[in-house]
mmCIF file of the C-alpha atoms, coordinates in Angstrom:
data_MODEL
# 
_entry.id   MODEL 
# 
loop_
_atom_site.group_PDB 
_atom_site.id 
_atom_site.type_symbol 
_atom_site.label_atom_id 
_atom_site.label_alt_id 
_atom_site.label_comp_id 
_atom_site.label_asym_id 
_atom_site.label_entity_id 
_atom_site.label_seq_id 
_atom_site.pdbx_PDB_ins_code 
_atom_site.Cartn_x 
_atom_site.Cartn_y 
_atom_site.Cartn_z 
_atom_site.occupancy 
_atom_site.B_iso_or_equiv 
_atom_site.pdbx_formal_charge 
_atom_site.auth_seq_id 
_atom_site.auth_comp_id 
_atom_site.auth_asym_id 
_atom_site.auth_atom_id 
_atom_site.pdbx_PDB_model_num 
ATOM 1   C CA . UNK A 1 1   ? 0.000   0.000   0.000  1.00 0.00 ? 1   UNK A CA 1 
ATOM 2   C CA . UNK A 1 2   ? 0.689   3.624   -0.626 1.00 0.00 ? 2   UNK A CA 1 
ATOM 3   C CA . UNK A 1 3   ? 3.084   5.111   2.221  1.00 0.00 ? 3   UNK A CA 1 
ATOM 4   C CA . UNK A 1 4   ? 1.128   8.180   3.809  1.00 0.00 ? 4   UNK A CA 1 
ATOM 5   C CA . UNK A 1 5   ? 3.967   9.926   4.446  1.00 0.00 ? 5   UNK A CA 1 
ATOM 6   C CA . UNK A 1 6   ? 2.142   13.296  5.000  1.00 0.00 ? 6   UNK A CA 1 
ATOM 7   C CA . UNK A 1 7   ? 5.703   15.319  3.495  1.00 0.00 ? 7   UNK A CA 1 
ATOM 8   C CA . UNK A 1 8   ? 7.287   14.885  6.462  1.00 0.00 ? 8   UNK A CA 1 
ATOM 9   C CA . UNK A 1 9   ? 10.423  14.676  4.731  1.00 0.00 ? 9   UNK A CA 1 
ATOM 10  C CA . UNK A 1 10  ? 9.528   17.736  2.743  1.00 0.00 ? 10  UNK A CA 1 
ATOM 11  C CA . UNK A 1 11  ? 9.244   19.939  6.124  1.00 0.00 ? 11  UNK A CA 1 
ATOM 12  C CA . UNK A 1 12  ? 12.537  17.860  6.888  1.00 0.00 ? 12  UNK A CA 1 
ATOM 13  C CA . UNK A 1 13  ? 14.160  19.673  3.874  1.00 0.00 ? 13  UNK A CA 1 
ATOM 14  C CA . UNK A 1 14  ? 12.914  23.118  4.710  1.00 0.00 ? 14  UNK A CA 1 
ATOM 15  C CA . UNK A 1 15  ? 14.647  22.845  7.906  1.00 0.00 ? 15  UNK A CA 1 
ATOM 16  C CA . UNK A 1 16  ? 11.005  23.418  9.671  1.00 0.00 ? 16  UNK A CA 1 
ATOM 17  C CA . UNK A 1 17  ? 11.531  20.123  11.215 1.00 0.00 ? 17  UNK A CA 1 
ATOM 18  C CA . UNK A 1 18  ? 14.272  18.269  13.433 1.00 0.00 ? 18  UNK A CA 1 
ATOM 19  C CA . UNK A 1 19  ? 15.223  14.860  12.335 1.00 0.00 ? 19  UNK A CA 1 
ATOM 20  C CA . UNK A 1 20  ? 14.948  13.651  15.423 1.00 0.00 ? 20  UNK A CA 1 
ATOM 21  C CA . UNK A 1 21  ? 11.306  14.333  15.792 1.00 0.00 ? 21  UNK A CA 1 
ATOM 22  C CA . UNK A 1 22  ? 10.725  12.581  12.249 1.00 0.00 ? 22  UNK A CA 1 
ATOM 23  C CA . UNK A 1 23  ? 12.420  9.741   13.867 1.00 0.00 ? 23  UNK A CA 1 
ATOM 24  C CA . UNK A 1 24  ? 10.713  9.735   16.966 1.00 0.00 ? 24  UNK A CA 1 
ATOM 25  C CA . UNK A 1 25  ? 6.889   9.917   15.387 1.00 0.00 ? 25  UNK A CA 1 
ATOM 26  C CA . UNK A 1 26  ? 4.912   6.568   15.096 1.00 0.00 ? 26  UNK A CA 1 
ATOM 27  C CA . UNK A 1 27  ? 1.748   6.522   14.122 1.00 0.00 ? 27  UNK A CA 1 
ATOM 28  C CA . UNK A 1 28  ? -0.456  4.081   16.561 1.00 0.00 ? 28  UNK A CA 1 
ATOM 29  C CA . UNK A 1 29  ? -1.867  1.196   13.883 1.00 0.00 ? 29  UNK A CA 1 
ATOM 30  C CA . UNK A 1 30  ? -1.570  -2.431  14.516 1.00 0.00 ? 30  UNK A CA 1 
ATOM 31  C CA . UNK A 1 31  ? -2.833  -4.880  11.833 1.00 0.00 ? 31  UNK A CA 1 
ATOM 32  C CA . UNK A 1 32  ? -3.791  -8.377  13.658 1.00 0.00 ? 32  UNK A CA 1 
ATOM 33  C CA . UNK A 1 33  ? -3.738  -11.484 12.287 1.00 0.00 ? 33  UNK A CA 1 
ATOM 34  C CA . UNK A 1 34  ? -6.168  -13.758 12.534 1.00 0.00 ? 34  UNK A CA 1 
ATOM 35  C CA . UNK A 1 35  ? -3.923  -15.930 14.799 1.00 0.00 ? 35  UNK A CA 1 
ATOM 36  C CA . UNK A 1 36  ? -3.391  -12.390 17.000 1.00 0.00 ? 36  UNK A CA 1 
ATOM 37  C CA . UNK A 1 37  ? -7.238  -12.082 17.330 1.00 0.00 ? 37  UNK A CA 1 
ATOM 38  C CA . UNK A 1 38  ? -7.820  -15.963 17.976 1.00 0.00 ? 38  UNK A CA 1 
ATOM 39  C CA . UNK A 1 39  ? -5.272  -15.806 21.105 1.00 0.00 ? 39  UNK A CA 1 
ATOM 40  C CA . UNK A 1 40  ? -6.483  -12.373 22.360 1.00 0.00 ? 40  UNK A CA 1 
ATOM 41  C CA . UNK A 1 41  ? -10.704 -13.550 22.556 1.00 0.00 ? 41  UNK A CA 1 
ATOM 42  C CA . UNK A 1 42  ? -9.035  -16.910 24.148 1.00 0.00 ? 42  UNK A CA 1 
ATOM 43  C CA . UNK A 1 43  ? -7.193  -15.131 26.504 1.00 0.00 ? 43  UNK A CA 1 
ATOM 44  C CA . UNK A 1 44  ? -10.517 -12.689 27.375 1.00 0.00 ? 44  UNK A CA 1 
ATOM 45  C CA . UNK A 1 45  ? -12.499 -15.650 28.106 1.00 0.00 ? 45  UNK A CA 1 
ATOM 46  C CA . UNK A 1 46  ? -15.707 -13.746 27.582 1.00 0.00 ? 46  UNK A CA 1 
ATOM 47  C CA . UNK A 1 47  ? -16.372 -14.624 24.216 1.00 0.00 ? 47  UNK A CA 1 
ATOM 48  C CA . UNK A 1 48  ? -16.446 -17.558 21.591 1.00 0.00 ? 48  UNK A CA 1 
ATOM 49  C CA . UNK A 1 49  ? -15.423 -17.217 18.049 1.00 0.00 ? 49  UNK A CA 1 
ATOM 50  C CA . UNK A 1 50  ? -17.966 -18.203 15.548 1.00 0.00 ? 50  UNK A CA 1 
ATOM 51  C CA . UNK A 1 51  ? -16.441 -17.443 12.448 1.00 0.00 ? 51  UNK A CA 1 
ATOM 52  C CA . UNK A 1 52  ? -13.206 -15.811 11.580 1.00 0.00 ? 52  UNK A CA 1 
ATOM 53  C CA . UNK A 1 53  ? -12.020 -14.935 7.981  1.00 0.00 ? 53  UNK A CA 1 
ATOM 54  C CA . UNK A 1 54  ? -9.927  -12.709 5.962  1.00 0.00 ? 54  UNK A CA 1 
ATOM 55  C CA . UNK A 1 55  ? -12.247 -11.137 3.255  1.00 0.00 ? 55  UNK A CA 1 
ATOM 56  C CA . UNK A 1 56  ? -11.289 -9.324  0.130  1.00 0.00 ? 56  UNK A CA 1 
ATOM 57  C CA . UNK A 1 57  ? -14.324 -6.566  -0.451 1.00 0.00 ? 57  UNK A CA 1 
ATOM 58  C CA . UNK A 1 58  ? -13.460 -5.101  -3.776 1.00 0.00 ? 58  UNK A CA 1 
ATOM 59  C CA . UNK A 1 59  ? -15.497 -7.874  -5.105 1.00 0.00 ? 59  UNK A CA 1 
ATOM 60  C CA . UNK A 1 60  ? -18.340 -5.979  -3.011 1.00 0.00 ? 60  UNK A CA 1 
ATOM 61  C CA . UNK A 1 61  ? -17.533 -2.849  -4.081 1.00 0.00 ? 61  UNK A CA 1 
ATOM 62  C CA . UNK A 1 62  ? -18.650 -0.831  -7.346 1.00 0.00 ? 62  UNK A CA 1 
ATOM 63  C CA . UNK A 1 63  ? -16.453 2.189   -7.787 1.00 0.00 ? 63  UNK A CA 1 
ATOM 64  C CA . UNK A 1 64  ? -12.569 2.154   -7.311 1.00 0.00 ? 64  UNK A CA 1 
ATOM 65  C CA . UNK A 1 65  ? -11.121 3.364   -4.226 1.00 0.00 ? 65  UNK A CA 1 
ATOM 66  C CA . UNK A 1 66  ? -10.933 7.758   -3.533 1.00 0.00 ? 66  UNK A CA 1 
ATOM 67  C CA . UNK A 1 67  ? -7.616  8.499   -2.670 1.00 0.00 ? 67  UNK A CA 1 
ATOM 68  C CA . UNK A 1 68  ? -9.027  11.784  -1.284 1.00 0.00 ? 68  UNK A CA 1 
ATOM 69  C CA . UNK A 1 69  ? -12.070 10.761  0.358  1.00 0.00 ? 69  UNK A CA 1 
ATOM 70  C CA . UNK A 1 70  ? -9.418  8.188   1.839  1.00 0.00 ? 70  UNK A CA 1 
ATOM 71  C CA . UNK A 1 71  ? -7.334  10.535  2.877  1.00 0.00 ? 71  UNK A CA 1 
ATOM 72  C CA . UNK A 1 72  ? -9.765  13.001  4.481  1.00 0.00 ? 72  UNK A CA 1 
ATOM 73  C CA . UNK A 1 73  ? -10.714 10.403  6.140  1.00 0.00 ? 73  UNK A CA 1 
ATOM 74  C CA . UNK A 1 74  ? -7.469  9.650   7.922  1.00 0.00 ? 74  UNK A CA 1 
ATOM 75  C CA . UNK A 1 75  ? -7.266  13.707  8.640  1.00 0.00 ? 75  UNK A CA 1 
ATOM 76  C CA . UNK A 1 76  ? -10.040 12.665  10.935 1.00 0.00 ? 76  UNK A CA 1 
ATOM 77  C CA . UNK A 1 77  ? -8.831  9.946   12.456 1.00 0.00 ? 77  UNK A CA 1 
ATOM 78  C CA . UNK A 1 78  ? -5.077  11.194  12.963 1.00 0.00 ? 78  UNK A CA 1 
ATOM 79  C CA . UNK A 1 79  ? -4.551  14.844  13.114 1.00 0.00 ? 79  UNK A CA 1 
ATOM 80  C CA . UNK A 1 80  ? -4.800  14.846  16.549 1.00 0.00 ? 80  UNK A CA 1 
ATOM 81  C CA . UNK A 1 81  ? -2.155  12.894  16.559 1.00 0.00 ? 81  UNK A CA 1 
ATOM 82  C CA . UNK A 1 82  ? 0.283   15.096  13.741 1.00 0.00 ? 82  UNK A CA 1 
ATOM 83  C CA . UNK A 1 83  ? -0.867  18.369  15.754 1.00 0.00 ? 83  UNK A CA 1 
ATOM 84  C CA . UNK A 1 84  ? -0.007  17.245  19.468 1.00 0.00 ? 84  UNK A CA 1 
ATOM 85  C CA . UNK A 1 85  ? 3.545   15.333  17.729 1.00 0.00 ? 85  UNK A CA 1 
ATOM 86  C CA . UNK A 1 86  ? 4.555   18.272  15.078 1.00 0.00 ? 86  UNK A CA 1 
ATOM 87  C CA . UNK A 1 87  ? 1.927   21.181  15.832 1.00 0.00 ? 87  UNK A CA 1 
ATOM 88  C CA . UNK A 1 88  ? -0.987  22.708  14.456 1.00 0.00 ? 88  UNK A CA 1 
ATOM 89  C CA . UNK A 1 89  ? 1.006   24.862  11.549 1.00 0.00 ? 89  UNK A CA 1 
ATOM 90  C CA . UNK A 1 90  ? 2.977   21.476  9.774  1.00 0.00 ? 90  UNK A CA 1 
ATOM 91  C CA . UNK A 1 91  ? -0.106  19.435  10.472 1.00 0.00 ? 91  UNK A CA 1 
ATOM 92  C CA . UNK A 1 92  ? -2.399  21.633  8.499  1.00 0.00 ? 92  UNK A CA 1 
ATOM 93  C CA . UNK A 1 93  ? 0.196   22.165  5.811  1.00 0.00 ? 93  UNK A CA 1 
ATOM 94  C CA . UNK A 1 94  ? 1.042   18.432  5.685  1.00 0.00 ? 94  UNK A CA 1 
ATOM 95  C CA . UNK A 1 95  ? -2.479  17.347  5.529  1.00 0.00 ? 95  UNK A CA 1 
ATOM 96  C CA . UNK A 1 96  ? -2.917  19.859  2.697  1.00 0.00 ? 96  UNK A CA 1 
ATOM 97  C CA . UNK A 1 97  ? 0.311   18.960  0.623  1.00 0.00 ? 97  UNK A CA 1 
ATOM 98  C CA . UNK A 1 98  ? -1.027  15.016  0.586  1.00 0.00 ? 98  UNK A CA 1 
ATOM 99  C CA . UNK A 1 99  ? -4.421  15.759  -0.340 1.00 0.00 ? 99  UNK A CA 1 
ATOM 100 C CA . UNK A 1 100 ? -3.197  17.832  -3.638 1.00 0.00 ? 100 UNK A CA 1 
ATOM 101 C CA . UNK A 1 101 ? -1.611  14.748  -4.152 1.00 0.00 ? 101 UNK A CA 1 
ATOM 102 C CA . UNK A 1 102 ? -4.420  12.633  -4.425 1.00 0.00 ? 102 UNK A CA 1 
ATOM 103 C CA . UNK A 1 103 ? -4.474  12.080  -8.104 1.00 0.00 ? 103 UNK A CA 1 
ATOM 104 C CA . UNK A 1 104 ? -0.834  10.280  -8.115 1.00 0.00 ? 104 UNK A CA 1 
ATOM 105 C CA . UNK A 1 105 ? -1.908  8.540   -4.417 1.00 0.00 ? 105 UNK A CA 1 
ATOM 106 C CA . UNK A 1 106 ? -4.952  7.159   -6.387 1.00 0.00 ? 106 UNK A CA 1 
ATOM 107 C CA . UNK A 1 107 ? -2.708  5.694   -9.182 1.00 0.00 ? 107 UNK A CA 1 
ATOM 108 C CA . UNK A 1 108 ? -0.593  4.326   -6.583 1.00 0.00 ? 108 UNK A CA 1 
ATOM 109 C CA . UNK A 1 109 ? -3.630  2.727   -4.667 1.00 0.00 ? 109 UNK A CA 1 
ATOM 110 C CA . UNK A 1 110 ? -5.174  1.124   -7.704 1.00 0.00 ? 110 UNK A CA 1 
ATOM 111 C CA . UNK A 1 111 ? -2.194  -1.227  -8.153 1.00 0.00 ? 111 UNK A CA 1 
ATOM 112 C CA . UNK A 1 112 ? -3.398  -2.312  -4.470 1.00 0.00 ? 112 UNK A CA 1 
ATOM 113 C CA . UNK A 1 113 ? -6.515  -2.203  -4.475 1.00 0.00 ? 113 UNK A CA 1 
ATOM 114 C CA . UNK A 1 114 ? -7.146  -5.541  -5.733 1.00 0.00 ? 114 UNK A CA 1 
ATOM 115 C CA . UNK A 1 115 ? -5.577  -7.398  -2.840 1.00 0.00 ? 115 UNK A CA 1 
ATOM 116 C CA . UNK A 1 116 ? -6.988  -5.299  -0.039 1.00 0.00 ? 116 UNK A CA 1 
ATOM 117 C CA . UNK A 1 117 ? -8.106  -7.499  2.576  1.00 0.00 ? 117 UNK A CA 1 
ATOM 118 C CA . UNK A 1 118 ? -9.887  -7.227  6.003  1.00 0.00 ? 118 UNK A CA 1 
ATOM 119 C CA . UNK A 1 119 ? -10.434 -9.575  8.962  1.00 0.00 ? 119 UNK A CA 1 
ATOM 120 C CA . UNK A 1 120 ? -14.148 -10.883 9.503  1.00 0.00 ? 120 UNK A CA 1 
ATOM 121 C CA . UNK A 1 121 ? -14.873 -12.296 13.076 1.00 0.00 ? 121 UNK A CA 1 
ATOM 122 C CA . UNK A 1 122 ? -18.516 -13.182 14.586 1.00 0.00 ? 122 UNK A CA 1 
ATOM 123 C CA . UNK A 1 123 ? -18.070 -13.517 18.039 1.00 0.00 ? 123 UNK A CA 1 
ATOM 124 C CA . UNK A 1 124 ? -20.603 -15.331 20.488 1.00 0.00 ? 124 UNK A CA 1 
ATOM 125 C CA . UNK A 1 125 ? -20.684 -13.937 24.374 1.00 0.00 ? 125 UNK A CA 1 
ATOM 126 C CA . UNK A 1 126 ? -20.355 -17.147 26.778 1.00 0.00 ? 126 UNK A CA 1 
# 
């Protein structure tokens, strides 16, 4: 997949940001396995799985994937997250740099998009 790199690197170069803050930012995302998910709702005890798959839903979907819409959507989720780690002035101008990128983010995606994938599970409370 496409590497959101929100032109970190480009603030980098303008000497706007230290390199050691570049290094030091992670953004919080963990991608379980269905293995990972099996052994945590063991562990919980509270709940049984039922079902458990990896799904592919382009075959669900009708219209390509919107880089922007995609990446408005992770403003949402993560600017909090840019603007408490960089501050409100590079996270608003990072944000904005990516999205005017959209077009060649798209073209990037739709080499991906085929093989995108997401974890099913139907869980039963004991």
């Amino acid at each position: 997949p496409y590497n959101f790199n929100f032109d970190v690197y480009f603030f980098l170069a303008q000497g706007k940001l230290d390199e050691s803050l570049v290094d030091s930012f992670n953004v919080p995302a963990y991608s379980p396995s269905p293995q990972d998910i099996t052994k945590a709702v063991e562990k919980n005890d509270c709940f049984s799985i039922e079902r458990i798959e990896l799904t592919y839903p382009k075959s669900k979907l009708v219209d390509e994937a919107n880089a922007k819409a995609l990446l408005i959507s992770l403003r949402v989720a993560l600017e909090g997250v840019f603007i408490n780690h960089f501050g409100s002035e590079i996270a608003e101008e990072a944000f904005e740099r990516t999205i005017l990128k959209s077009d060649e983010i798209s073209t990037r995606m739709k080499t991906n998009y085929k093989k995108a994938c997401q974890l099913f599970i139907a869980l039963k409370r004991k």
